[in-house]
C-alpha positions in Angstrom: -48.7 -15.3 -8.0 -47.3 -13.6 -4.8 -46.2 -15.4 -2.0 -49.1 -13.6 0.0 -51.9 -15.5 -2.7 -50.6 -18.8 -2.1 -50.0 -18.3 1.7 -53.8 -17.6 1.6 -54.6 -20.6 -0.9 -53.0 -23.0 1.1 -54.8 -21.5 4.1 -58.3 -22.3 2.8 -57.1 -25.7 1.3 -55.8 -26.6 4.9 -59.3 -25.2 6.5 -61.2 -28.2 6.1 -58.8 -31.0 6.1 -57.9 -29.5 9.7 -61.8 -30.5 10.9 -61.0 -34.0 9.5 -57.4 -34.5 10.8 -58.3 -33.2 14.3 -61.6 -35.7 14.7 -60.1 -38.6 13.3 -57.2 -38.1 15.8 -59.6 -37.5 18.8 -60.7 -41.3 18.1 -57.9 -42.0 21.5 -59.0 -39.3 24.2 -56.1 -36.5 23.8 -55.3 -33.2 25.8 -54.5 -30.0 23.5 -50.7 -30.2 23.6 -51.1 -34.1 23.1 -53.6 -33.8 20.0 -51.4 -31.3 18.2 -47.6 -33.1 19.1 -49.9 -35.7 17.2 -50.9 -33.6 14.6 -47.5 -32.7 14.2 -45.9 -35.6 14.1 -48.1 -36.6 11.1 -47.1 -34.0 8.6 -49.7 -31.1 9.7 -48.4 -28.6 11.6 -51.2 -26.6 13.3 -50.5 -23.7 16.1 -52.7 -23.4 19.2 -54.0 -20.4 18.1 -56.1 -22.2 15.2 -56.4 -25.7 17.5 -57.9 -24.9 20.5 -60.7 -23.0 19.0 -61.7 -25.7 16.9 -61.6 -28.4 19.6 -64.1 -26.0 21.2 -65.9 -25.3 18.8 -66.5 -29.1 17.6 -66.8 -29.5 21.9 -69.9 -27.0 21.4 -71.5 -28.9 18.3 -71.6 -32.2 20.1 -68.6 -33.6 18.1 -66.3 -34.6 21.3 -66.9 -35.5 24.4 -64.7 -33.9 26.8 -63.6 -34.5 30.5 -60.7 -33.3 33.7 -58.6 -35.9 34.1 -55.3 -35.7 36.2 -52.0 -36.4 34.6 -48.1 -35.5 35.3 -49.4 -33.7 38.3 -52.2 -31.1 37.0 -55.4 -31.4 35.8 -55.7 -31.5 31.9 -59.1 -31.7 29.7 -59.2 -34.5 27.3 -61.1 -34.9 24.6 -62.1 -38.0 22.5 -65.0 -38.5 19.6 -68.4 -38.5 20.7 -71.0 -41.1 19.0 -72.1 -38.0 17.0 -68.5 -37.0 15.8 -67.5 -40.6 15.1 -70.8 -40.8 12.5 -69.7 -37.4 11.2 -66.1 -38.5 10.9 -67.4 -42.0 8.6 -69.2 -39.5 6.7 -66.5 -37.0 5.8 -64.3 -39.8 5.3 -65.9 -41.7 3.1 -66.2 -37.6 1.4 -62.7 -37.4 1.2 -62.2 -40.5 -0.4 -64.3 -39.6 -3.2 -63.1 -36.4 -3.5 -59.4 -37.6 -3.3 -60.0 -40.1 -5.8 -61.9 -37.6 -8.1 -59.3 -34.9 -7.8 -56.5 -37.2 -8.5 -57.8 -38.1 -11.5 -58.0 -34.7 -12.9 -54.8 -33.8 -11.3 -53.3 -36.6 -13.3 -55.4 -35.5 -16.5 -53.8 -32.2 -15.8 -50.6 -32.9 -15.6 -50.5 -35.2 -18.8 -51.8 -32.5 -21.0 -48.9 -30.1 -19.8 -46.5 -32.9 -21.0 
């Protein structure tokens, strides 16, 4: 496999989990730079380019409530969970965990039967 396959595997892999990482981070009202040093500093590295469109996008679907609030001397949108995106966020949780759990177990079956 080239690297230019997996660059592209990993991209959709990352697709989805993004959605999930970015709402359940939003549950503490965050500003762009804010939410993605946050990102960040838990192990998923996300550039602006990709971040800010999503935290529209989820803005426009009634996911996150946004507001202007002034900080550090300028004006700076925040955005936290809505009621809406804190039910969506349960639900793709509880998702995740099933999937997580399901995956590992054929990840593990996998990896035994190469041994």
């Amino acid at each position: 496999m080239t690297t230019a396959q997996l660059d592209k595997m990993r991209l959709e892999l990352r697709r989805g989990v993004l959605v999930l990482a970015v709402l359940a981070s939003l549950k503490q009202p965050h500003y762009g730079y804010s939410l993605r040093k946050q990102l960040q500093d838990g192990g998923i590295d996300i550039d602006e380019g990709t971040l800010y469109p999503l935290i529209r996008r989820l803005a426009e679907q009634g996911l996150l409530d946004s507001e202007w609030q002034q900080g550090e001397g300028r004006e700076r949108r925040y955005y936290q969970l809505s009621e809406l995106g804190a039910e969506l966020l349960s639900q793709l949780t509880d998702e995740w965990q099933h999937l997580n759990s399901a995956l590992g177990g054929l990840l593990g079956t996998a990896s035994q039967e190469t041994k």
